[in-house]
N, C-alpha and C positions, 0 to 999 in steps of 0.2 A: 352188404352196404349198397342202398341205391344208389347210382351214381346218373344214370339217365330217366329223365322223368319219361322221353320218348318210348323206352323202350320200356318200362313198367308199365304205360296205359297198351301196348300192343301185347302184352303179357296179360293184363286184367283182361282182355277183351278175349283172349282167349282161354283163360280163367273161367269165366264167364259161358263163353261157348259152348266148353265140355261138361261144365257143371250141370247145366241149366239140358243138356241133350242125354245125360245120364239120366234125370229125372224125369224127362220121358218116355225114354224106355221100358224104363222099371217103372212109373205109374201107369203108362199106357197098356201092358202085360208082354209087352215085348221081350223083358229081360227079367229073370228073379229075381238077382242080386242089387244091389242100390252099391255099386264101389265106390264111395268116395274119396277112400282114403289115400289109390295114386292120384287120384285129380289134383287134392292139396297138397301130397309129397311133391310131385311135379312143378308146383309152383308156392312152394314152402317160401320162399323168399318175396314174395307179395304179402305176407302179413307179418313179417317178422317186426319187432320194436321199433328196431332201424327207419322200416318201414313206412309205419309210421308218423313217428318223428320228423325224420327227414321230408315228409308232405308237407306234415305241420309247417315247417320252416320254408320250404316255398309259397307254401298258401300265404302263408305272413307279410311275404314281400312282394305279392301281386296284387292285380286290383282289377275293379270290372270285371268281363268273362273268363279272364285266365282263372283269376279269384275262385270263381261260382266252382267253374270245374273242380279246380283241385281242392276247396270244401265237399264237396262229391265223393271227389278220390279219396279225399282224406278221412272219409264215413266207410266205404268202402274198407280199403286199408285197417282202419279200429274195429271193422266188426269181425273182419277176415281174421285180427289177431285176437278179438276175444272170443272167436268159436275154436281157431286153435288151439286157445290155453286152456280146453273147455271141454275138447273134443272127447276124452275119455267120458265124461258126466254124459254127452250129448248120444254118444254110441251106445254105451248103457241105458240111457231111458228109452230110446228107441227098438233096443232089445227088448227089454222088459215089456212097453207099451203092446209091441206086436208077440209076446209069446205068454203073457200070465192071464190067467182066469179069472172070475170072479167069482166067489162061492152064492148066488142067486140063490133061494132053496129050492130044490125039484129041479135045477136046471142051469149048473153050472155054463157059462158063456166067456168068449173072451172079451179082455179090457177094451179095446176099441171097437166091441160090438155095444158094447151095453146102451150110448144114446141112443142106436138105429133101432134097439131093443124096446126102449123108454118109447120111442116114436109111434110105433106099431103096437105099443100095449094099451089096450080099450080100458084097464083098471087101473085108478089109482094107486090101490094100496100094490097093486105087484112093480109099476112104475117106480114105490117107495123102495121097496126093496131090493131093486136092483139100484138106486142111486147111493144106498146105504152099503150093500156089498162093492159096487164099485169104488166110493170112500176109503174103504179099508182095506183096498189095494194101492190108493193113489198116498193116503197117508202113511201106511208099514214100507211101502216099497219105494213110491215114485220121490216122494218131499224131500229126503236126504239129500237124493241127487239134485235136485231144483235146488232145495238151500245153498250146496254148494256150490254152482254154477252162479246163481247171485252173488254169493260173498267173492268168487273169483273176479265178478264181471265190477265190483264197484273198489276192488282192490288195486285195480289192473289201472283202471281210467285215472285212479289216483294218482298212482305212480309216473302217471304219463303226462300228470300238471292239473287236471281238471278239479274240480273240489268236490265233485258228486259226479255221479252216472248222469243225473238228470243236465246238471250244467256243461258237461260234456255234447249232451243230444239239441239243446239250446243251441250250445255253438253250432255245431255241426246241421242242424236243418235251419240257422238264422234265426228261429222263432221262441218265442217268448213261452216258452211251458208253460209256467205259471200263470201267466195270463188267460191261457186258453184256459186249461180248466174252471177259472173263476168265469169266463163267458160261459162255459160248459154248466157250471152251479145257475146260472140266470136261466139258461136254457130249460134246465131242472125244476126251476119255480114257474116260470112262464107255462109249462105244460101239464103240471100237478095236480092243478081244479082238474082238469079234462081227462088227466088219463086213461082213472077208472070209465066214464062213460066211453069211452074211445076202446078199451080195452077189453074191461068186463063180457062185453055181449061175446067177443069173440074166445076169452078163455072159458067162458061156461059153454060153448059150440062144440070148441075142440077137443076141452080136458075134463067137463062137467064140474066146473069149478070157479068160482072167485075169488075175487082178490079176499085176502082174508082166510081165506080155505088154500088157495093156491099153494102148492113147494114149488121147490126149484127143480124138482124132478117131473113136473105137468109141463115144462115148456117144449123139452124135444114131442111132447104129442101136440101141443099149441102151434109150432112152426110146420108141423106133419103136416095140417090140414084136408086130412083123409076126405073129408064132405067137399072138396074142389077136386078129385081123382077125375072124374066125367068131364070136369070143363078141361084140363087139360091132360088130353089124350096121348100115348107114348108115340104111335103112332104121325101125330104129328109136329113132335118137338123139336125136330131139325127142319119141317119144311117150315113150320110156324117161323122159323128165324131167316132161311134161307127167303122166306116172303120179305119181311120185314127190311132184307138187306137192298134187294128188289126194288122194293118201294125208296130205297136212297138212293140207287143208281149206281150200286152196287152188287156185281156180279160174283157170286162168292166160289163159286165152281170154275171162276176165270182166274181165281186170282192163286196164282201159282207160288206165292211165297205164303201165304196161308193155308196151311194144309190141315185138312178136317178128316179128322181118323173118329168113324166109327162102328168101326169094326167091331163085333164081340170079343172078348177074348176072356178067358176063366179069372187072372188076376187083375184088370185091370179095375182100375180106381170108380168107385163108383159115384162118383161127383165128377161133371168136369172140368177144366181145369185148362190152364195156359199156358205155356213153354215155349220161349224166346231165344234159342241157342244163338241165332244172329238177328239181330234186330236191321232193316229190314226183312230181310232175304228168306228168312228161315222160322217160321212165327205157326205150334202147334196148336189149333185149338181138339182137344181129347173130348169125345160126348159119347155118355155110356147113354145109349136110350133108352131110357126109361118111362120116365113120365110122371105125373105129379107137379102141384104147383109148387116144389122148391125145386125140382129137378128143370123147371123151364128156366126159373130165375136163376136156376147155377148156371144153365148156358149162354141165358141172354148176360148176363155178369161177366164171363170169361167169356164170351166172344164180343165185349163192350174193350177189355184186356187186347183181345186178336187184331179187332180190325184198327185201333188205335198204334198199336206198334208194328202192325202191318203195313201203314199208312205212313208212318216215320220218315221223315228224309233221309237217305242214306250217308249224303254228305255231312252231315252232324257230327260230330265226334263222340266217340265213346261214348263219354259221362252222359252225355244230353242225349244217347238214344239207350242206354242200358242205366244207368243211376237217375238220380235227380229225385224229386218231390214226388213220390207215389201216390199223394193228396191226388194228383193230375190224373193219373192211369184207374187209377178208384172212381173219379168221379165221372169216367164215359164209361164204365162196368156199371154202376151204378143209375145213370140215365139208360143204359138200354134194359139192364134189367129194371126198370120203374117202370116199361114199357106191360110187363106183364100183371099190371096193376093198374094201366089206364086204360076208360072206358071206350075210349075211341080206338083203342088197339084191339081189347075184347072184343069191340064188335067190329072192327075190319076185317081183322085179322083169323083171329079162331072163331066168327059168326055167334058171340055169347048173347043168346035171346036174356038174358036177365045177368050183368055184368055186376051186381051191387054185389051178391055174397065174396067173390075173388076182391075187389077194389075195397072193403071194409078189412076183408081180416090183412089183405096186402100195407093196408094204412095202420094198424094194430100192431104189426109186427115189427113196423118201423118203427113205430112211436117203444117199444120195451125194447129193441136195440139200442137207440139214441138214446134212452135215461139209463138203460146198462153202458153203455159204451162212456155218458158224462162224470157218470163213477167213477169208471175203470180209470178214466184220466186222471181225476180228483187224487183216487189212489195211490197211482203208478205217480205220482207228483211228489208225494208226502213219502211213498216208498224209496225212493231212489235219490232221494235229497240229502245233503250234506247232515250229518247228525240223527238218521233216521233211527227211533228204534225198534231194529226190524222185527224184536221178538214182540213187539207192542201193534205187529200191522199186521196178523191176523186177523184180531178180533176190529181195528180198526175195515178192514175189507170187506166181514161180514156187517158192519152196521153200515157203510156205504151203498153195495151194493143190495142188500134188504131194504134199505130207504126206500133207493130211487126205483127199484123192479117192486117192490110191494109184495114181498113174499121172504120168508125164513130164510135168508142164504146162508148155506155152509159155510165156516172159515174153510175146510181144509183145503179149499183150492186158490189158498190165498198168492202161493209163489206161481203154479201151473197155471192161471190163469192171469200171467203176464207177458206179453208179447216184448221179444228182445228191440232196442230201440223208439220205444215211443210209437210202434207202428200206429198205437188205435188213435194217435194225434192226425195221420194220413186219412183214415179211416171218417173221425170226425168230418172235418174240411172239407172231404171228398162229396158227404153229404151235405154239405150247405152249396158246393160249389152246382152239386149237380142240378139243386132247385135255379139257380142263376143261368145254368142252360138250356134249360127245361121253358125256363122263362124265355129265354134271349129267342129260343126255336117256334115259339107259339107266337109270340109278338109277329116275328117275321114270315112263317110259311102256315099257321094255323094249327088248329089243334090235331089233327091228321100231318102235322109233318114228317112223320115216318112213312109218308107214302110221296114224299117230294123232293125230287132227284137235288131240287137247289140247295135242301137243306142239308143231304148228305155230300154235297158240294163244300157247304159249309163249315161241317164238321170233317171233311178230308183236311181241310186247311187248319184247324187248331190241331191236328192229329200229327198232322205233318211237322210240326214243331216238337215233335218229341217232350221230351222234358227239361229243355233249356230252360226255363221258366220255372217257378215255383207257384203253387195252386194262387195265392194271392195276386200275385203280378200277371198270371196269363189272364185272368178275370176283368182286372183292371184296363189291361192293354185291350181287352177284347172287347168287353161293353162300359168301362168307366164306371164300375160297382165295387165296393167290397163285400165279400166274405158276409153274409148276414142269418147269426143262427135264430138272430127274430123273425126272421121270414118264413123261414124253417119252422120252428114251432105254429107261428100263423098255420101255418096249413096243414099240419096234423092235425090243431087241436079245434080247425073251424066245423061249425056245425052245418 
C-alpha cells in the first residue's frame, strides 16, 4: 500500500540510481553479469497495482505542476508494473537473443551479430541469407515470447481502466497518438516525389542497389557507409567531439560529473551509450573508439544525451530531472549528432576538403528513418488500439512499412519491432524539434555556432531545465513556434 507519495519519489529515485549504474557496469565491461532482479526485489513495491492506482488518484486530484509530476510518476509507476508482470517473457528473450545462433550456410553466427554481419557484407545475396536464417530464429523462437508480453501488456492497462494500451500512452504523455501519426502520413506524402532521388544515389553507393532491387537486408550495409571510413577517422572520434564541445565553452575534461570512460575493455558495448545513475551529479558518457561515420554519430548522439543531463539543475525534482518527455533529451542527441552531417562542421572541425559525400548520404539516411519511423507510428497506432486485431497486424506492418521505406519488408518482425510505450512518438518530435533549434542557433550565432561559446551559453540554459517541460511547450516557451513536420520534410527533400 502507498501511503506517502514523499517517500515513493525518494524510493523511485533510488530505483533509478541502481538501475541505470548496473547497466553500466555490465555495458561498459566492467561487470559480466547484468543483475536486475535484486534491484526490482528490492523495490518490488514501486510497481505493484496498488501502486499504481493510487498515483492515478492523486494525479486526479491535482493540477498544474503537481499534476505534470505525478502523470510522470504515474508512466513510471505502469511501466515498472508492466515489465514486472512481464519479467519472465523479458529475461527469456534476452537469454535467448545473447546465446542462440543462426544457421548462415558456411558460417554459423550469433543472433545479435547478424546486422553487424549484414553491415560488413560487400554481397547482396550473402546479406540475404543471413537476414533469412536470422528470421527463422526471430519467428521459431523469439515471437511467442513477444506475443505474449503484448497480450500481457494490453491485458494489464485494461484492467487498470484504460480502453487500450495506446489510450492509456495518450493519457499518460498528454498527446494525441492519433493525431501525430496522421501528421506522420502528411509527412509521408510531402516527401514521396523526392525520396527516391534523395535516396537512390546513396543506396546504389553503399549496397549496389535501388529502390526496386533494394531488401530489407541492404540497409545495415546502407547505414554502414564503409566509402566515409577515411573522412572519419578512429583516431579522432573523441577529440572531434571534445573540439566541438570547446568551441561551446565547454570543457569536458573539467566537468567532473560527466565522466567519459574510454577505456578498452573485451565486453564492452560496442556502440556508445549514456547512463544517468544521478541526474546531475553522476551522468556516464561510454565510447568504444572506433571510428566510422555511425560510430561518430553514436557519440555525437549520446553525448547530445551527456551534456544535456549533465547540465540539469539539480534543484528540480525527480520527475523533471530523471522522467518527463524524452521527445526533449532526443532532440539535443539529435542536434549534436546532425553536427556530423553539416558542412561547416566537416570543414571546421575534421578539415573535410570535399564534405558533399558524408552531408548527402547523412541526409538519405534520415530521410528512410523518418518514413520508417512515420510507419512505425501509423502501426504501433492501429496496433495497440482498442478492438485491434492483432492476428490481422502482421501483414498490416509489412504493407506499412514496405510503402513507406520502398522495399519488401518482412512481416516477421512485426511484434519485435515495437518499442514498449510509444517511444518512436519521442523519437519523431525529437526530430522536428531539433530542426527548430538548429534554426533558432544559426539565426542567432551563425552557421559555425558550434564554435560559439554564446550559443553553448544558450543551450546550457534549456539543458538546465531538464524535462519539466514537454518537447511542445519548451519550443513554444523558447522561440514562440510549434512543432512543424513541414519544415522538416522542406529540408530533406530541397534540391
Amino acid at each position: 500500500m502507498v501511503a506517502d507519495l514523499d517517500a515513493y519519489r525518494r524510493d523511485a529515485e533510488r530505483f533509478s540510481e541502481e538501475l541505470s549504474r548496473e547497466y553500466y557496469f555490465h555495458l561498459s565491461g566492467r561487470k559480466a553479469d547484468l543483475a536486475l532482479g535484486p534491484i526490482y526485489e528490492s523495490h518490488a513495491g514501486l510497481f505493484e497495482r496498488d501502486a499504481v492506482e493510487r498515483i492515478g488518484q492523486w494525479r486526479a486530484a491535482a493540477s498544474g505542476e503537481e499534476e505534470r509530476r505525478l502523470r510522470y510518476l504515474h508512466m513510471f509507476a505502469l511501466e515498472g508494473h508492466l515489465g514486472a508482470a512481464t519479467r519472465e517473457q523479458e529475461a527469456r528473450l534476452a537469454e535467448l537473443e545473447a546465446t542462440l545462433a543462426v544457421e548462415v550456410p558456411g558460417e554459423p553466427m550469433p543472433y545479435r551479430a547478424a546486422a553487424v554481419a549484414q553491415a560488413n557484407e560487400p554481397d547482396a545475396g550473402r546479406r540475404s541469407e543471413i537476414e533469412a536464417a536470422r528470421n527463422v530464429v526471430l519467428e521459431g523462437k523469439l515471437n511467442p515470447l513477444h506475443r505474449e508480453q503484448l497480450e500481457a501488456w494490453h491485458a494489464i492497462v485494461r484492467e487498470l481502466g484504460w480502453p487500450s494500451y495506446l489510450d492509456a500512452y495518450c493519457d499518460l504523455r498528454a498527446l494525441d497518438l492519433r493525431a501525430l501519426a496522421r501528421r506522420l502520413d502528411e509527412f509521408a506524402e510531402d516527401t514521396a516525389e523526392a525520396y527516391p532521388h534523395v535516396a537512390d544515389p546513396e543506396f546504389e553507393r553503399t549496397a549496389g542497389r535501388r529502390l526496386g532491387e533494394l531488401e530489407r537486408s541492404d540497409l545495415p550495409r546502407v547505414f554502414r557507409a564503409e566509402h566515409l571510413d577515411a573522412d572519419f577517422p578512429p583516431e579522432r572520434l573523441v577529440a572531434s567531439f571534445r573540439k566541438t564541445l570547446t568551441g561551446l565553452g565547454i570543457d569536458l575534461d573539467a566537468q567532473e560529473n560527466v565522466l567519459l570512460d574510454t577505456e578498452s575493455r573485451p565486453s564492452k558495448s560496442p556502440r556508445a551509450f549514456c547512463a544517468t545513475p544521478l541526474v546531475p551529479e553522476e551522468v556516464y558518457l561510454v565510447v568504444p573508439p572506433i571510428g566510422g561515420r555511425e560510430d561518430y554519430s553514436a557519440l555525437f548522439h549520446e553525448g547530445g544525451h551527456a551534456e544535456h543531463y549533465g547540465s540539469t539543475e539539480a534543484a528540480l525534482p525527480f520527475e523533471f530531472r530523471h522522467l518527463g518527455d524524452n521527445a526533449v533529451t532526443e532532440s539535443f542527441a539529435f542536434l549534436l549528432e546532425g553536427l556530423t552531417g553539416d558542412p561547416a562542421w566537416l570543414e571546421a572541425v575534421l578539415g573535410a576538403e570535399d564534405a558533399r559525400p558524408a552531408i548527402e548520404h547523412a541526409r538519405a539516411v534520415r530521410l528512410v528513418f523518418l518514413r520508417r519511423y512515420s510507419a512505425k507510428v501509423a502501426y504501433e497506432v492501429e496496433l495497440h488500439d482498442a478492438g485491434a486485431d492483432v492476428d490481422a497486424m502482421r501483414e498490416r506492418y509489412s504493407e506499412l512499412l514496405g510503402e513507406r521505406v520502398g522495399v519488401d519488408w518482412p512481416g516477421v518482425s512485426w511484434i519485435a519491432d515495437v518499442d514498449p510505450g510509444f517511444y518512436v512518438a519521442c523519437y519523431l518530435r525529437a526530430w522536428a524539434l531539433e530542426v527548430a533549434w538548429r534554426r533558432a542557433l544559426r539565426e542567432r550565432f551563425g552557421d559555425a555556432w558550434f564554435q560559439e561559446a554564446e550559443a553553448g551559453a544558450w543551450l546550457r540554459a534549456l539543458w538546465a531545465r531538464g524535462q519539466s517541460l514537454d518537447a511542445e511547450e519548451l519550443l513554444a516557451e523558447t522561440t514562440g513556434e510549434e512543432l512543424d513536420f513541414r519544415a522538416l520534410a522542406s529540408e530533406l527533400t530541397a534540391v
